[in-house]
C-alpha positions in Angstrom: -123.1 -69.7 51.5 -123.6 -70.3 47.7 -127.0 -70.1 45.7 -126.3 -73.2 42.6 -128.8 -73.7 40.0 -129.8 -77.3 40.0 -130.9 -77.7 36.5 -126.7 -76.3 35.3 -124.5 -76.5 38.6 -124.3 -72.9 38.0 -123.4 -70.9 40.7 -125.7 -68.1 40.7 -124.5 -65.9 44.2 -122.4 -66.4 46.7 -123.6 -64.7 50.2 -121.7 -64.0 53.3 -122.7 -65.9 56.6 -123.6 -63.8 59.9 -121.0 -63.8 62.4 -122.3 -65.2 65.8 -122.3 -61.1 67.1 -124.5 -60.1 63.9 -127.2 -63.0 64.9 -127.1 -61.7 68.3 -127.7 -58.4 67.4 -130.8 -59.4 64.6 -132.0 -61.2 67.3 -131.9 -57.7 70.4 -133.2 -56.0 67.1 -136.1 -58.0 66.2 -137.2 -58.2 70.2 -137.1 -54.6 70.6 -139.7 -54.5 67.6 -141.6 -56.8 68.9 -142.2 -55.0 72.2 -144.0 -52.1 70.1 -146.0 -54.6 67.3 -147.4 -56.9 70.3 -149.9 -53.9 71.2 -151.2 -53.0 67.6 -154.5 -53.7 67.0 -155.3 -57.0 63.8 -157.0 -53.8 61.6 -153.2 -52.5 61.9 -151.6 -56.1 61.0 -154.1 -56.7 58.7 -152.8 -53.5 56.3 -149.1 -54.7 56.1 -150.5 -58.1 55.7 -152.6 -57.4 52.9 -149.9 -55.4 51.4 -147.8 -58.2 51.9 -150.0 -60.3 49.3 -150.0 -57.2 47.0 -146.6 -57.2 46.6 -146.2 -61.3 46.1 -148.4 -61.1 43.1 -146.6 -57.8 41.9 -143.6 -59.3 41.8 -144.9 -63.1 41.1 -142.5 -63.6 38.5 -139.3 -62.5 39.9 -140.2 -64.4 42.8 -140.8 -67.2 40.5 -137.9 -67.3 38.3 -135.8 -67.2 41.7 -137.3 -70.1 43.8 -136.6 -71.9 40.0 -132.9 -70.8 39.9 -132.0 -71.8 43.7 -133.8 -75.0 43.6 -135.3 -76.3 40.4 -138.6 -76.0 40.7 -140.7 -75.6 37.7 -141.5 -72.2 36.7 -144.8 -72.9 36.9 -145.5 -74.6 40.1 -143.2 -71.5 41.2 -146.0 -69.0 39.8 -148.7 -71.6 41.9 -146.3 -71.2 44.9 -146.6 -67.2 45.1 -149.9 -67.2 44.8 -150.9 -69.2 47.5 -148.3 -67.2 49.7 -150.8 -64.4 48.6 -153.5 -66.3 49.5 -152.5 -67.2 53.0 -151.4 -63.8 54.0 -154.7 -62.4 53.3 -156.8 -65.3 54.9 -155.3 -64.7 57.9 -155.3 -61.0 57.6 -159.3 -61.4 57.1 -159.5 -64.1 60.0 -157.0 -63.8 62.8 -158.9 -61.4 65.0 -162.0 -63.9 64.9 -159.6 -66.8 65.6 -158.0 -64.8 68.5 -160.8 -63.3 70.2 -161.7 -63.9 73.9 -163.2 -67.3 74.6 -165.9 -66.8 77.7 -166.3 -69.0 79.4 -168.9 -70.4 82.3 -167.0 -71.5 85.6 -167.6 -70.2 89.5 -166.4 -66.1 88.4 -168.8 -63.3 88.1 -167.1 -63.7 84.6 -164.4 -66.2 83.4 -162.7 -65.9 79.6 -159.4 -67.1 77.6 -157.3 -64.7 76.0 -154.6 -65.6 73.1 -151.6 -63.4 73.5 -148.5 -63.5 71.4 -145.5 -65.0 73.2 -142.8 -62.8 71.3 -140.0 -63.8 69.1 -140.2 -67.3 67.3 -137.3 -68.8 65.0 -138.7 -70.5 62.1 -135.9 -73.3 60.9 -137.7 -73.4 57.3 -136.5 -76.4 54.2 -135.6 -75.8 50.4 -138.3 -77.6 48.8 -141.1 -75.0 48.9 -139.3 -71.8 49.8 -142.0 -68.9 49.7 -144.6 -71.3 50.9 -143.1 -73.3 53.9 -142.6 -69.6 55.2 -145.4 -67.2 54.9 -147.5 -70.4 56.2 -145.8 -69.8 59.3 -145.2 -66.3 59.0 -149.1 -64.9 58.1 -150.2 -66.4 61.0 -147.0 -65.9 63.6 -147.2 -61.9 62.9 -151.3 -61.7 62.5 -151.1 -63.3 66.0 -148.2 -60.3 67.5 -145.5 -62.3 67.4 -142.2 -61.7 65.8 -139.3 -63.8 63.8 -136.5 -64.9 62.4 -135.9 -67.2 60.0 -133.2 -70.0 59.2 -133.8 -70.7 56.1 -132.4 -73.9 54.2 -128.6 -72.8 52.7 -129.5 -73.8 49.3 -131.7 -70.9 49.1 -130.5 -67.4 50.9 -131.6 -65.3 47.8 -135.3 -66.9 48.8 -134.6 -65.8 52.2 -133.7 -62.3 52.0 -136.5 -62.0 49.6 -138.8 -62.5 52.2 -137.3 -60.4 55.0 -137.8 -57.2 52.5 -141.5 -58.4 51.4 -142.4 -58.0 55.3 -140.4 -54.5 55.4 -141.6 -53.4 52.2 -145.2 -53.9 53.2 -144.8 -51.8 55.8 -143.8 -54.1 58.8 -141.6 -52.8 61.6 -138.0 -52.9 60.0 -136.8 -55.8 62.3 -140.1 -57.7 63.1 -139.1 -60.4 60.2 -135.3 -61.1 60.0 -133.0 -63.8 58.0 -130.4 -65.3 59.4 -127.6 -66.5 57.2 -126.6 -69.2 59.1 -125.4 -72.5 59.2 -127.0 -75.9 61.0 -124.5 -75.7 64.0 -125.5 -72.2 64.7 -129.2 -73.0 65.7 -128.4 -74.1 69.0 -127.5 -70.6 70.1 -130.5 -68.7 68.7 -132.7 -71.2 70.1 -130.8 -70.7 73.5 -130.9 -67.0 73.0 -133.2 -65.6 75.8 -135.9 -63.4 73.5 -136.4 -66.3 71.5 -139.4 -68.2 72.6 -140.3 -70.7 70.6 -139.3 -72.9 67.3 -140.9 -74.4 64.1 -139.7 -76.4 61.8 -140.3 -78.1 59.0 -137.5 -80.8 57.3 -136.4 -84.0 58.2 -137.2 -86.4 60.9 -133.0 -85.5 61.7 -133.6 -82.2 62.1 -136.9 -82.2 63.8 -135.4 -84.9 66.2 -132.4 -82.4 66.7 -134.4 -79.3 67.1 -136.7 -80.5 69.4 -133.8 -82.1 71.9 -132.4 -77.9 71.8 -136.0 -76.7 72.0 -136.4 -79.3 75.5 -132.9 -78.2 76.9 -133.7 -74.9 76.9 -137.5 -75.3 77.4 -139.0 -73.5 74.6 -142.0 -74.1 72.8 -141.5 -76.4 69.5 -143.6 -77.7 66.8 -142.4 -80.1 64.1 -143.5 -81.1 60.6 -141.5 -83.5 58.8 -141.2 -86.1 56.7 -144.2 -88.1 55.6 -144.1 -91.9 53.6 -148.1 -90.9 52.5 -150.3 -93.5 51.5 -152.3 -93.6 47.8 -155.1 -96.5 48.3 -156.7 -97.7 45.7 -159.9 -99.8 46.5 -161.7 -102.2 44.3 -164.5 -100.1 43.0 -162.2 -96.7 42.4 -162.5 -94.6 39.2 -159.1 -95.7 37.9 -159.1 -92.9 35.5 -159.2 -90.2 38.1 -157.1 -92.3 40.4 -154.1 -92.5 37.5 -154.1 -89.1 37.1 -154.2 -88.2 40.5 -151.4 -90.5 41.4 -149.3 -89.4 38.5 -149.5 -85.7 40.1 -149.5 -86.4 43.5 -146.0 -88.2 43.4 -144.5 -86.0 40.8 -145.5 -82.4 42.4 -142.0 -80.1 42.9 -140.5 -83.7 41.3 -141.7 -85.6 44.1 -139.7 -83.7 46.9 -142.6 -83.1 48.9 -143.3 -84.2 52.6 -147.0 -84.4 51.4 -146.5 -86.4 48.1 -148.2 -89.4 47.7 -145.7 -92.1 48.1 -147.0 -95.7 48.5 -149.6 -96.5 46.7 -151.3 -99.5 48.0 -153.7 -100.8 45.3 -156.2 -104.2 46.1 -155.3 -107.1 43.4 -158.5 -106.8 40.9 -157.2 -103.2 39.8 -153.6 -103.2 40.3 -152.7 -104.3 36.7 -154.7 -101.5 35.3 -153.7 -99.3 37.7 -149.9 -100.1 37.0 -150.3 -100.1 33.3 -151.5 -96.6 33.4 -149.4 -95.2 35.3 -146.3 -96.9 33.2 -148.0 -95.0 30.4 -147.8 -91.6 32.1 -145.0 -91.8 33.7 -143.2 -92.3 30.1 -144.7 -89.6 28.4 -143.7 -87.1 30.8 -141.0 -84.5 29.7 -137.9 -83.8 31.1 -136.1 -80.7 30.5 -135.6 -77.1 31.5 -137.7 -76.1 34.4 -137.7 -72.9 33.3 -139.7 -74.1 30.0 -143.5 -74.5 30.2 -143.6 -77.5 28.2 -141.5 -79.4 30.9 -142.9 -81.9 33.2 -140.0 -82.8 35.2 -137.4 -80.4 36.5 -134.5 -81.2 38.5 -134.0 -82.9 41.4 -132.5 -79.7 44.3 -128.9 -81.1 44.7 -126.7 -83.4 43.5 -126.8 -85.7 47.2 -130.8 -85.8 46.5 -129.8 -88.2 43.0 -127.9 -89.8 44.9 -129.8 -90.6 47.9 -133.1 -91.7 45.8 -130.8 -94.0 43.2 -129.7 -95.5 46.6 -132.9 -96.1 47.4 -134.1 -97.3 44.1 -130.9 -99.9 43.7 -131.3 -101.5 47.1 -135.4 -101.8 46.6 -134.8 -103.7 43.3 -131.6 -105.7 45.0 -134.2 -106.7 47.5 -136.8 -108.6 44.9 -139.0 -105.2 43.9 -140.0 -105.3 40.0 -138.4 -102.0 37.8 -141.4 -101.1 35.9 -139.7 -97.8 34.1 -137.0 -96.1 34.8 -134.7 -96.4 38.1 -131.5 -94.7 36.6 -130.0 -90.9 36.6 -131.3 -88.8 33.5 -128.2 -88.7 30.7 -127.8 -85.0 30.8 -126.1 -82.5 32.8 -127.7 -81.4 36.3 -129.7 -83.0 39.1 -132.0 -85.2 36.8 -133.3 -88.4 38.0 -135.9 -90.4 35.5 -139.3 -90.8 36.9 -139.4 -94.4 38.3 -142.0 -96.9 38.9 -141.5 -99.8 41.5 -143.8 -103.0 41.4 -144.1 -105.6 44.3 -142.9 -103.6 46.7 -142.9 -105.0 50.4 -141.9 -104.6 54.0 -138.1 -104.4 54.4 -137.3 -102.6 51.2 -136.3 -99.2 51.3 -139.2 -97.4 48.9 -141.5 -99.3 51.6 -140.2 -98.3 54.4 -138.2 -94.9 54.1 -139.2 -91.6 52.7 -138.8 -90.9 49.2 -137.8 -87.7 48.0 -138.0 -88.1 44.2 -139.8 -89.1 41.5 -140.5 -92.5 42.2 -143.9 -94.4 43.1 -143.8 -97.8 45.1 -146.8 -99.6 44.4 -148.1 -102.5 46.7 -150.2 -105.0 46.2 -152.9 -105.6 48.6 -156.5 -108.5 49.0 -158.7 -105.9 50.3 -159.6 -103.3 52.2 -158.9 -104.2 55.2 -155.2 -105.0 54.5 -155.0 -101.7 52.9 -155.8 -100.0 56.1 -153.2 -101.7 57.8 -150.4 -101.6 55.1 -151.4 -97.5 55.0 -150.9 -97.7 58.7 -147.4 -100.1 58.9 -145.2 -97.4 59.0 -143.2 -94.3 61.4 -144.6 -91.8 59.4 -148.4 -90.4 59.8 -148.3 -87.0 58.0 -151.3 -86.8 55.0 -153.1 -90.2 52.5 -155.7 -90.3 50.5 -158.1 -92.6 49.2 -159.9 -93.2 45.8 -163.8 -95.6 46.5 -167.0 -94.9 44.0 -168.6 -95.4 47.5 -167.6 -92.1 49.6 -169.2 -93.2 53.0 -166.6 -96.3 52.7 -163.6 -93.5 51.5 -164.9 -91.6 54.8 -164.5 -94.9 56.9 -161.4 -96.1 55.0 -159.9 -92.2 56.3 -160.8 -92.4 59.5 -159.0 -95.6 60.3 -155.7 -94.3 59.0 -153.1 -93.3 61.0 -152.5 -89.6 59.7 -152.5 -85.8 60.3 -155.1 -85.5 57.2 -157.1 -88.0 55.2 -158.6 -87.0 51.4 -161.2 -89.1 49.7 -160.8 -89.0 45.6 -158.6 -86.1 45.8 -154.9 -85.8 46.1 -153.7 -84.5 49.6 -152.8 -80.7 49.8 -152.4 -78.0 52.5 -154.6 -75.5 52.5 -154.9 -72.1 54.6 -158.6 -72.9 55.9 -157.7 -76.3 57.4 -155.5 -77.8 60.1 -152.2 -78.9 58.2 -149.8 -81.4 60.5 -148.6 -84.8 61.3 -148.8 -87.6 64.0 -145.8 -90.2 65.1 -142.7 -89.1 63.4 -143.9 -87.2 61.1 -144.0 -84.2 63.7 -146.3 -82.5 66.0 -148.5 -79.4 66.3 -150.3 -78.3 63.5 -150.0 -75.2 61.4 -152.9 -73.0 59.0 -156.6 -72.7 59.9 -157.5 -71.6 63.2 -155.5 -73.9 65.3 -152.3 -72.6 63.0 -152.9 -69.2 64.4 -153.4 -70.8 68.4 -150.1 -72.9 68.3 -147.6 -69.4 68.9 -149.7 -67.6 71.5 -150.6 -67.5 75.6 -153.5 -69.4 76.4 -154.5 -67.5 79.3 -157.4 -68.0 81.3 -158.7 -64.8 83.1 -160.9 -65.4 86.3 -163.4 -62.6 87.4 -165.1 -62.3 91.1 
């Protein structure tokens, strides 16, 4: 398993898979842990959680500089990343017992109640593009909750991933409660058949989500998906088009675009769309490319070299089929996994930037009369993860969000995830829903206890 800097083609570490006998044995490992750590008190959790975020922000920027090495990201957005792994752990150390605690009530008992209990080991199947993030989100809440894990983490980044097994054992967890396993696709099947493994998350492409959730049926475990997302940007008529711009310009271009949550198609009514377009061709050309490691640079590289490939596809085919090249649309002329940022005008139904999931810097912008056909263009398509809106009029942003077909809605603000709300999709952009208080429910025993 090899570790390649995206921004050289540098190999940085290679790192020796896990037989299938060494999985098996994390796995025995991790469960016996568990059957101790299920019985602690949230005070006791809440220590090695804190701790947890004491050491992230210790070591921010080695943490940093690696998530950059494996997979590009900017330095800074890496700093941004550890910080609200931080964050997470100790809003769920502060919160899980109040999320958790017994629900009374009133039914024909002398007393009735619910009581969330942890269910035991969970395999997390966790992506590239936000590697700390994508799993303490999942993590601060599974353990806060009793649970266990183990994680299969994306293969582009195992430094990531045995980063974050000795965060949890340096902060005092049990020594197998969190575990990596250095594994390949094909080997998921057997952990998720393995009998102390209870349940699966996952977070990646509608491919892999489809294929997980298929394993997680045969062998009836719990599942919950959040993939891809094809989010949409609206601009209505009486929008500040200055905040809008700017918005959209960091909304696409966030971890270089390759972010489920990213704003995607922006779908802009007629009177603005020529300003709207026009500033955004601005921006989009005075970005900087360059080293991601450099904190004057804008735009980093893309993770690996199939990702170029896969959004130039996309880009070529959109264009072949009658969508306008605004700026850029072509492979940055220098060595790495550089793709320019892009623009696309007059996009429509049938093209791929329309229709598919971008991951990359390119916006697709579509031209719409009104509001009304904005609603339904935001809502023509497989994907229902996050959108937002930009209106001077916020009781019509509210409306405009409630009629879209999405997980989350944000009026005049860019969508984000954050550890206080409900973060999750609808249709194929996944189910279940992960962070905030229903996070914390969606890996535990709802059990009712009935009293006479």
């Amino acid at each position: 398993m090899k570790s390649i800097n995206p921004a050289t083609g540098e190999i940085i570490q290679e790192y020796q898979e896990h037989s299938s006998q060494e999985v098996q044995s994390i796995i025995h490992q991790v469960d016996l842990d568990w059957q101790d750590w299920k019985s602690t008190s949230f005070s006791e959790r809440a220590v090695m959680m804190k701790n947890a975020a004491r050491i992230l922000r210790e070591q921010k920027a080695e943490f940093a500089r690696l998530m950059t090495a494996e997979m590009g990201k900017l330095l800074l957005e890496s700093e941004a990343e550890i910080e609200k792994c931080a964050w997470v752990c100790e809003f769920y150390a502060e919160k899980a017992e109040e999320f958790l605690r017994d629900e009374e009530i009133a039914s024909a008992a002398s007393r009735s109640f619910v009581a969330f209990q942890p269910l035991g080991v969970i395999l997390a199947v966790m992506p590239w593009n936000f590697p700390f993030w994508q799993v303490i989100r999942f993590a601060a809440p599974a353990l806060m909750a009793g649970n266990a894990a183990v994680l299969k983490h994306a293969s582009n980044v195992p430094g990531c991933a045995l980063a974050l097994e000795d965060i949890f054992r340096l902060a005092g967890f049990p020594e197998n409660l969190f575990r990596t396993l250095l594994i390949p696709s094909p080997a998921v099947e057997a952990v998720i058949a393995h009998p102390d493994v209870v349940a699966v998350t996952l977070t990646g492409s509608e491919a892999a989500g489809s294929q997980v959730a298929s394993l997680a049926g045969r062998y009836l475990k719990k599942s919950l998906l959040e993939l891809g997302g094809a989010d949409p940007f609206i601009v209505l008529a009486d929008a500040d088009l200055g905040l809008a711009a700017a918005t959209a310009v960091t909304a696409r271009m966030i971890n270089q675009g390759q972010s489920c949550i990213a704003a995607k198609r922006f779908i802009v009514v007629k009177e603005v769309a020529p300003p709207f377009e026009t500033a955004l061709k601005t921006a989009f050309e005075a970005l900087r490319t360059g080293d991601p490691t450099d904190s004057a640079t804008q735009v980093g590289p893309l993770a690996r070299p199939d990702l170029v490939d896969e959004i130039e596809a996309q880009v070529q085919r959109s264009v072949a089929a009658g969508a306008r090249l605004v700026t850029g649309g072509y492979r940055a002329k220098r060595a790495g996994c550089y793709f320019e940022p892009t623009i696309l005008a007059d996009v429509l139904p049938g093209m791929p930037v329309y229709s598919e999931e971008t991951f990359g810097p390119v916006i697709s912008l579509i031209t719409v009369h009104d509001e009304a056909e904005a609603v339904l263009v935001a809502n023509d398509s497989s994907f229902g993860l996050g959108g937002c809106v930009f209106t001077r009029d916020v009781q019509r942003g509210e409306a405009v969000a409630r009629q879209v077909e999405t997980g989350a809605m944000f009026v005049n603000g860019m969508t984000r995830s954050d550890p206080r709300l409900p973060f999750g999709g609808i249709k194929k952009s996944g189910y279940g829903r992960e962070l905030g208080s229903y996070g914390i429910r969606e890996f535990v025993n709802v059990k009712t206890v009935w009293i006479k």
